[in-house]
KERO-288281 format. One record per residue: residue in one letter; x negated, y, z of N, C-alpha, C, O in turn; residue number from 1. Coordinates in steps of 0.05 Angstrom, whole numbers, plus 5000, padded with zeros to 4 digits. Last residue first. Layout:
N
@r->A n_east->X n_north->Y n_up->Z ca_east->X ca_north->Y ca_up->Z c_east->X c_north->Y c_up->Z o_east->X o_north->Y o_up->Z k->NUM
...
***
This chain:
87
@r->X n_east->9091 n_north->3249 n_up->3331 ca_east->9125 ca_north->3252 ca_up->3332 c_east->9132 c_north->3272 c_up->3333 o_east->9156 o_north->3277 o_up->3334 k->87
@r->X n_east->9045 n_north->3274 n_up->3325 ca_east->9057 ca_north->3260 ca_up->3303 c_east->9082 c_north->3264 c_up->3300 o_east->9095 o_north->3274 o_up->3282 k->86
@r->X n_east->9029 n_north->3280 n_up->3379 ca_east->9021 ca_north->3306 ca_up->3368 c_east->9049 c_north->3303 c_up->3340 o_east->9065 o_north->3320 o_up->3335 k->85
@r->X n_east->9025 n_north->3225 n_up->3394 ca_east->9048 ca_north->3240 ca_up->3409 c_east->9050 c_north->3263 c_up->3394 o_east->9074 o_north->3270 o_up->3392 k->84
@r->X n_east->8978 n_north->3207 n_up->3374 ca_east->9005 ca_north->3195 ca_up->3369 c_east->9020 c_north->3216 c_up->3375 o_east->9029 o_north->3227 o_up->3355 k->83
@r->X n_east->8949 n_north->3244 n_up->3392 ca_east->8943 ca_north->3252 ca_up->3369 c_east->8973 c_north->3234 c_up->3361 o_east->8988 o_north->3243 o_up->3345 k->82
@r->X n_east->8936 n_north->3229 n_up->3447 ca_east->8948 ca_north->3251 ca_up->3443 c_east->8961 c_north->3265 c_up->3417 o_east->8975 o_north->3285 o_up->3416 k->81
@r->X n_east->8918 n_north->3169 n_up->3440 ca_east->8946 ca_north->3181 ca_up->3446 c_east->8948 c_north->3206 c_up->3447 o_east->8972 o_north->3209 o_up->3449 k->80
@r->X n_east->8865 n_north->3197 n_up->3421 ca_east->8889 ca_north->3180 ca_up->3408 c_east->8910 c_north->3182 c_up->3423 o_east->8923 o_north->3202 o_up->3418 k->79
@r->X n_east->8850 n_north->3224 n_up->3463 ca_east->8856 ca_north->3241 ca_up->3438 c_east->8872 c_north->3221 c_up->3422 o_east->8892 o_north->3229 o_up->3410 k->78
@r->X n_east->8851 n_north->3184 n_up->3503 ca_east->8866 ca_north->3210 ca_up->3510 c_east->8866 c_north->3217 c_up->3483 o_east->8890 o_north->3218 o_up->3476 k->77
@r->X n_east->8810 n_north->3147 n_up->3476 ca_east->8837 ca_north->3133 ca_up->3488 c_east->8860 c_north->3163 c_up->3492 o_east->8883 o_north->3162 o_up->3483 k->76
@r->X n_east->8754 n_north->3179 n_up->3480 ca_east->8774 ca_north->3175 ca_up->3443 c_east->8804 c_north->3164 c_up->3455 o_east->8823 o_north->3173 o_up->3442 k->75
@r->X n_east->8755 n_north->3186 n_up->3532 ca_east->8757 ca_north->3213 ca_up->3516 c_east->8772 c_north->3206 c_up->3487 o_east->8790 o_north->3217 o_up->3475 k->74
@r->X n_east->8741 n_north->3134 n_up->3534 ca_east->8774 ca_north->3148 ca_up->3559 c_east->8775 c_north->3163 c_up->3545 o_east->8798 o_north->3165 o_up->3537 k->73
@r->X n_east->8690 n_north->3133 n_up->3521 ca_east->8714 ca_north->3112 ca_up->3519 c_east->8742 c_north->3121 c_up->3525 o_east->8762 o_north->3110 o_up->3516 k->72
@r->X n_east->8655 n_north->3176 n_up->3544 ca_east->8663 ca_north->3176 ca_up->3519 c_east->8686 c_north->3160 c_up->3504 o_east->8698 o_north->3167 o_up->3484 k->71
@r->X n_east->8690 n_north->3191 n_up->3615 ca_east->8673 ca_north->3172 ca_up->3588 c_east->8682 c_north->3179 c_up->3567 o_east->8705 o_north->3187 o_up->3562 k->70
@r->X n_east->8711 n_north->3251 n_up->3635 ca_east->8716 ca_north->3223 ca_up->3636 c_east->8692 c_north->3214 c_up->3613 o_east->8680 o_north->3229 o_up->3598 k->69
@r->X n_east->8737 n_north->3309 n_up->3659 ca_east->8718 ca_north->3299 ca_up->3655 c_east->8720 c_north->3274 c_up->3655 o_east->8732 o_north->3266 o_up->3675 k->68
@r->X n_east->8772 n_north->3365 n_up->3646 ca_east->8780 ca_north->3336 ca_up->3652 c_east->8750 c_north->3322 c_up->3646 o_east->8742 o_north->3328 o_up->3623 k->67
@r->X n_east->8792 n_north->3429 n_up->3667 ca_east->8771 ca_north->3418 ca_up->3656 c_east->8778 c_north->3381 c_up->3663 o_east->8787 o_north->3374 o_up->3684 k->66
@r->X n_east->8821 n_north->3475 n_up->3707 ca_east->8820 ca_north->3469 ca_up->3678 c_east->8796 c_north->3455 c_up->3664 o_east->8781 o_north->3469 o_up->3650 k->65
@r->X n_east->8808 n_north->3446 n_up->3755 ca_east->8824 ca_north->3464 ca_up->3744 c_east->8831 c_north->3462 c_up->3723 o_east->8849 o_north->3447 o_up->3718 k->64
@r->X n_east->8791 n_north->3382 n_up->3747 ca_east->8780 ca_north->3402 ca_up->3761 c_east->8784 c_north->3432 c_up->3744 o_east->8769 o_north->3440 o_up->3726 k->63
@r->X n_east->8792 n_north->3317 n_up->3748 ca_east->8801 ca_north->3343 ca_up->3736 c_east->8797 c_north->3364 c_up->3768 o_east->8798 o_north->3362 o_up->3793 k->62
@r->X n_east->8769 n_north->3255 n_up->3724 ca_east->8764 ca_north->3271 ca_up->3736 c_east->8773 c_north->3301 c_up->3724 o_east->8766 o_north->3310 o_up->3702 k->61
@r->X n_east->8779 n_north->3186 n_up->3713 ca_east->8780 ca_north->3218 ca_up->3697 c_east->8776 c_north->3230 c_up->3728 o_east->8778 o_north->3217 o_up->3750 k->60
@r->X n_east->8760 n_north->3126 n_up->3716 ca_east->8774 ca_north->3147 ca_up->3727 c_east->8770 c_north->3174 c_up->3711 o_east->8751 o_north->3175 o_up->3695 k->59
@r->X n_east->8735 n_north->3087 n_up->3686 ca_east->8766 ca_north->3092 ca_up->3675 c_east->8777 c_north->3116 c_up->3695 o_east->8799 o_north->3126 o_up->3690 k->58
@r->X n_east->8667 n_north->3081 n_up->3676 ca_east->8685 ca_north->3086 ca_up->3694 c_east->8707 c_north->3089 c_up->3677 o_east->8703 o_north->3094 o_up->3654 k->57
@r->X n_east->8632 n_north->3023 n_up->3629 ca_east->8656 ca_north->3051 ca_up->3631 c_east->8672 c_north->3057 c_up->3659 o_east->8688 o_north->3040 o_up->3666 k->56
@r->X n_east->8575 n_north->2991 n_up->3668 ca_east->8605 ca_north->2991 ca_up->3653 c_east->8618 c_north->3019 c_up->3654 o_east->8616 o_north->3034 o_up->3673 k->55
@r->X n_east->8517 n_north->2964 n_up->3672 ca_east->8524 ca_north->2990 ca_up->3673 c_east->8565 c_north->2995 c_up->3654 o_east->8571 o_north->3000 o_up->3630 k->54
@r->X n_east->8488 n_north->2917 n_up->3715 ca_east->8500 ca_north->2938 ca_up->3681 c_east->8515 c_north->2949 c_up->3686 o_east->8529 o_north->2946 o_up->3706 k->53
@r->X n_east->8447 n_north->2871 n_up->3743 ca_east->8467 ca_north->2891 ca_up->3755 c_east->8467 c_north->2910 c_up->3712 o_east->8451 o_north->2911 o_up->3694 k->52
@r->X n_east->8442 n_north->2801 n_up->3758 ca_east->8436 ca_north->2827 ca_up->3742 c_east->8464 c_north->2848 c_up->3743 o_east->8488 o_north->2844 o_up->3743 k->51
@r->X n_east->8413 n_north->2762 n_up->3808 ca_east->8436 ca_north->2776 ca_up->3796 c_east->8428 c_north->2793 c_up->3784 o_east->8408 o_north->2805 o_up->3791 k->50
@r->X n_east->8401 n_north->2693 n_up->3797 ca_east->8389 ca_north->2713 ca_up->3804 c_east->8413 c_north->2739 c_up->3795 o_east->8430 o_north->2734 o_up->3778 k->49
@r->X n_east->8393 n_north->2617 n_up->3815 ca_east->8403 ca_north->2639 ca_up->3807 c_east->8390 c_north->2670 c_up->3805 o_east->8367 o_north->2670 o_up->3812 k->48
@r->X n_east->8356 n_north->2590 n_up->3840 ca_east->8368 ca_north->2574 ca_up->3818 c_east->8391 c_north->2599 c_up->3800 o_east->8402 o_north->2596 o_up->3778 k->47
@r->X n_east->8301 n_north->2589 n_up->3872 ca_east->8317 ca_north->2611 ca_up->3871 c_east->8326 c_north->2591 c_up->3841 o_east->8310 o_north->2581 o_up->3826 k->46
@r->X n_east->8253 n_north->2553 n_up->3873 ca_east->8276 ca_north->2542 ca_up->3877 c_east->8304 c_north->2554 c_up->3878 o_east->8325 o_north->2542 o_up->3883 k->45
@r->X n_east->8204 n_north->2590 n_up->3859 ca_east->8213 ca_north->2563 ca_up->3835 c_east->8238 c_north->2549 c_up->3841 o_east->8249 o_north->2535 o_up->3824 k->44
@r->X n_east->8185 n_north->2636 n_up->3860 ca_east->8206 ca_north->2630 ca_up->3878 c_east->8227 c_north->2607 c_up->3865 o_east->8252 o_north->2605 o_up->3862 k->43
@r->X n_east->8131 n_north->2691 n_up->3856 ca_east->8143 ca_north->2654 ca_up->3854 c_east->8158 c_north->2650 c_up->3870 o_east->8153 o_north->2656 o_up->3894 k->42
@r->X n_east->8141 n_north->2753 n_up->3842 ca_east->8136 ca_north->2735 ca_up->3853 c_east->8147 c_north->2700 c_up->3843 o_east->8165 o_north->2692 o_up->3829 k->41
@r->X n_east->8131 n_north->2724 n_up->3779 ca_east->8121 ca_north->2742 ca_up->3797 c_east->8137 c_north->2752 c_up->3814 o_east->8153 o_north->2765 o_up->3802 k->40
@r->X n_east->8151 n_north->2665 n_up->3736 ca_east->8153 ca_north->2700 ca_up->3753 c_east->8133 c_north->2693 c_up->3777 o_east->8125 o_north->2673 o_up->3789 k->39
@r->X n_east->8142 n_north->2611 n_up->3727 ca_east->8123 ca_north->2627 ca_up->3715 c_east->8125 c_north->2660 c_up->3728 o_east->8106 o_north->2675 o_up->3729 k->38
@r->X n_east->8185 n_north->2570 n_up->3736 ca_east->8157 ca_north->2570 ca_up->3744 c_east->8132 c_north->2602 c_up->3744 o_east->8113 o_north->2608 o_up->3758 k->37
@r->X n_east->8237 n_north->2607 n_up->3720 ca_east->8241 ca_north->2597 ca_up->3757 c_east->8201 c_north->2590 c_up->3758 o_east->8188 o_north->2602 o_up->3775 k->36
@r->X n_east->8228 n_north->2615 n_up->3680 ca_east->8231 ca_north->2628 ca_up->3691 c_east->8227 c_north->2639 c_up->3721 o_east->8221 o_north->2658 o_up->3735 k->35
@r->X n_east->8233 n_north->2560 n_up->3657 ca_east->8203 ca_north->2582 ca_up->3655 c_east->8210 c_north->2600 c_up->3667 o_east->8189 o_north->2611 o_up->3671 k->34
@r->X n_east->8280 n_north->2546 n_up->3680 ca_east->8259 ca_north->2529 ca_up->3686 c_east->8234 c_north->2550 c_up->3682 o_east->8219 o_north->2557 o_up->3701 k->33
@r->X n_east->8327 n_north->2609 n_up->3686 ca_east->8317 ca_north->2584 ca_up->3658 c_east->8287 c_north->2567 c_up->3684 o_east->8278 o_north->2581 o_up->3702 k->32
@r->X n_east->8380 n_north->2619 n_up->3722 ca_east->8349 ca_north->2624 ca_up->3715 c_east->8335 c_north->2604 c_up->3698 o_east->8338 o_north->2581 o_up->3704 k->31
@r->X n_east->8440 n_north->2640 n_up->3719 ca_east->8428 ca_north->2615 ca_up->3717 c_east->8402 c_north->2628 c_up->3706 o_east->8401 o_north->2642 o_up->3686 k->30
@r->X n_east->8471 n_north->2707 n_up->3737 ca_east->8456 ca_north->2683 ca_up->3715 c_east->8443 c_north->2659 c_up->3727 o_east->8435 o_north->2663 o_up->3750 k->29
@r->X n_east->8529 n_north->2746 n_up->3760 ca_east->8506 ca_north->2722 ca_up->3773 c_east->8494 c_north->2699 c_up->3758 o_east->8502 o_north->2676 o_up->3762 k->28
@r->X n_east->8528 n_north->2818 n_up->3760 ca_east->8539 ca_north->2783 ca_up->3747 c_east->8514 c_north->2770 c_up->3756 o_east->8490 o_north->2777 o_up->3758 k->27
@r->X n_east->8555 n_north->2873 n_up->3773 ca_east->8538 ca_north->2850 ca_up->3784 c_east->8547 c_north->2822 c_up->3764 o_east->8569 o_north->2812 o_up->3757 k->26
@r->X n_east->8561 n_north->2937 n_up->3750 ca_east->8583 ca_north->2911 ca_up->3757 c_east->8556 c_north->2894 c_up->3750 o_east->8541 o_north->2897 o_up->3731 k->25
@r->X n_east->8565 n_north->3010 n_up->3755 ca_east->8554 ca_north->2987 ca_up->3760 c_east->8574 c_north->2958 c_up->3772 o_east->8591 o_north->2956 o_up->3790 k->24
@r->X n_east->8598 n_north->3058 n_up->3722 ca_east->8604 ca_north->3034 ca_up->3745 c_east->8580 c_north->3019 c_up->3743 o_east->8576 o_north->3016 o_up->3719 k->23
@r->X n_east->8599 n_north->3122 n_up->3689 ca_east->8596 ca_north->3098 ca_up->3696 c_east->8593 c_north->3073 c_up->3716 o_east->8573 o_north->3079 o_up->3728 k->22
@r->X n_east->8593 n_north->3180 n_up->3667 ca_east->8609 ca_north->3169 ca_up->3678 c_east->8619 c_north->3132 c_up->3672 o_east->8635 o_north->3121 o_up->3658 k->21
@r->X n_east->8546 n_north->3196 n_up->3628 ca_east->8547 ca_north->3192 ca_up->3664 c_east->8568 c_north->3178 c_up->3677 o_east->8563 o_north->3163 o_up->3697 k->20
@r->X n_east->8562 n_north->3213 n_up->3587 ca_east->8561 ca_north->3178 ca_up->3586 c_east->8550 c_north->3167 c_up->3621 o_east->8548 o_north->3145 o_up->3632 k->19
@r->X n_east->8624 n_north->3253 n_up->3580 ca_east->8594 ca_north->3250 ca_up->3599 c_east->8591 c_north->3220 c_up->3594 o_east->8609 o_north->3204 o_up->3595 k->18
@r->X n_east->8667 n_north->3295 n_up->3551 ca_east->8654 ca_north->3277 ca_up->3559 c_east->8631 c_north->3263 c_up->3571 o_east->8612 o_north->3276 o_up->3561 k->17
@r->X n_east->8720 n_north->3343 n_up->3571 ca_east->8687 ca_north->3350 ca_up->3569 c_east->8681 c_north->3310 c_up->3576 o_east->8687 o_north->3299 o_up->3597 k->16
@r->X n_east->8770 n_north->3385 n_up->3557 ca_east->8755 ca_north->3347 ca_up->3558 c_east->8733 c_north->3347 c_up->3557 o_east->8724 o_north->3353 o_up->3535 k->15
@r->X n_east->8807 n_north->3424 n_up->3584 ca_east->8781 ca_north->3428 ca_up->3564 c_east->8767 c_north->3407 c_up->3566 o_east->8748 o_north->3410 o_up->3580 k->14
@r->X n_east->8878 n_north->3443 n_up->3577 ca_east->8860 ca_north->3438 ca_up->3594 c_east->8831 c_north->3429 c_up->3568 o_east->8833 o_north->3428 o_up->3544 k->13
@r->X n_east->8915 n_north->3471 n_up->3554 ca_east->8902 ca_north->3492 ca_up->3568 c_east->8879 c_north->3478 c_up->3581 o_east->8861 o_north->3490 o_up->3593 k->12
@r->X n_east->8904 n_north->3432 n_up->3495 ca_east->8929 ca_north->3452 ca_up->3508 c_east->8917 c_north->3476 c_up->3528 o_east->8910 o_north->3497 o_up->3518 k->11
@r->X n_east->8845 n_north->3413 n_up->3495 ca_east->8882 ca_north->3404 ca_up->3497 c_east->8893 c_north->3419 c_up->3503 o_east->8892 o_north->3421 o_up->3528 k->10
@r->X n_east->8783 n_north->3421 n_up->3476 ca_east->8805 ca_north->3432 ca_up->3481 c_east->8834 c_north->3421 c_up->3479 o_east->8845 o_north->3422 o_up->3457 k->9
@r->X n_east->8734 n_north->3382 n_up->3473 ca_east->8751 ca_north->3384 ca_up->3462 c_east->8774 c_north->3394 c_up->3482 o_east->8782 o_north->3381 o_up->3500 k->8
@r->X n_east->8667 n_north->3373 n_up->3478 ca_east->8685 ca_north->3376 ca_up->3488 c_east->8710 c_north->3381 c_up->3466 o_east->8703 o_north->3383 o_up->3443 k->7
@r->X n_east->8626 n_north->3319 n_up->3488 ca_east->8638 ca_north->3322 ca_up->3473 c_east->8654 c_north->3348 c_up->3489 o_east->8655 o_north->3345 o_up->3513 k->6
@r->X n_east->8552 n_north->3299 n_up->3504 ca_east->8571 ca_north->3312 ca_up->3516 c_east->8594 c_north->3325 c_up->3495 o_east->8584 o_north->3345 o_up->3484 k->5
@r->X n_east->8537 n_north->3251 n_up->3470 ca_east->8532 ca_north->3247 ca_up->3496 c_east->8562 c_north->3268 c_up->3511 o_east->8583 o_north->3260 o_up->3522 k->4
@r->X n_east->8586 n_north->3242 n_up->3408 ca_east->8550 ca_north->3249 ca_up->3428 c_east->8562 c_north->3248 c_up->3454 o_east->8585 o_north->3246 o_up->3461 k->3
@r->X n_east->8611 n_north->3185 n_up->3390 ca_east->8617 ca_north->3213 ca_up->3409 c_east->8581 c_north->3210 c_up->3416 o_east->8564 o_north->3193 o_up->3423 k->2
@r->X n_east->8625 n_north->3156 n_up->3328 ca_east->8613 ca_north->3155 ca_up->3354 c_east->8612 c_north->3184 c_up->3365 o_east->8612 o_north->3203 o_up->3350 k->1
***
């Protein structure tokens, strides 16, 4: 597992990881019966409700010498970098 902020040097450029770098993505649940009677506010005929989470951005970000991306994108770049390093 990668701490929060990793860096790692490639060649000239400097990988700096961030768990900042993230998307919000919506999904739409079915509300259980206790759910629909018993919240605050009451809204016993709302049959749905959306919950919003938090997913890996896939964009990188570069800025002179420096690449900023998720801890996810960060192990994806050192593995293939580490294939390619092989051959």
């Amino acid at each position: 597992m990668i701490s929060q902020n990793s860096n790692y040097i490639l060649g000239r450029y400097k990988i700096i990881s961030s768990l900042s770098m993230v998307k919000p993505k919506k999904k739409v649940v079915k509300r259980s019966w206790k759910e629909r009677l018993f919240s605050f506010p009451w809204h016993p005929f709302q049959k749905t409700k959306v919950v919003t989470y938090n997913v890996p951005d896939e964009t990188v970000l570069k800025m002179d010498d420096k690449i900023i991306c998720h801890p996810t994108i960060y192990e994806k770049i050192l593995e293939i970098y580490n294939q390619n390093k092989e051959m």
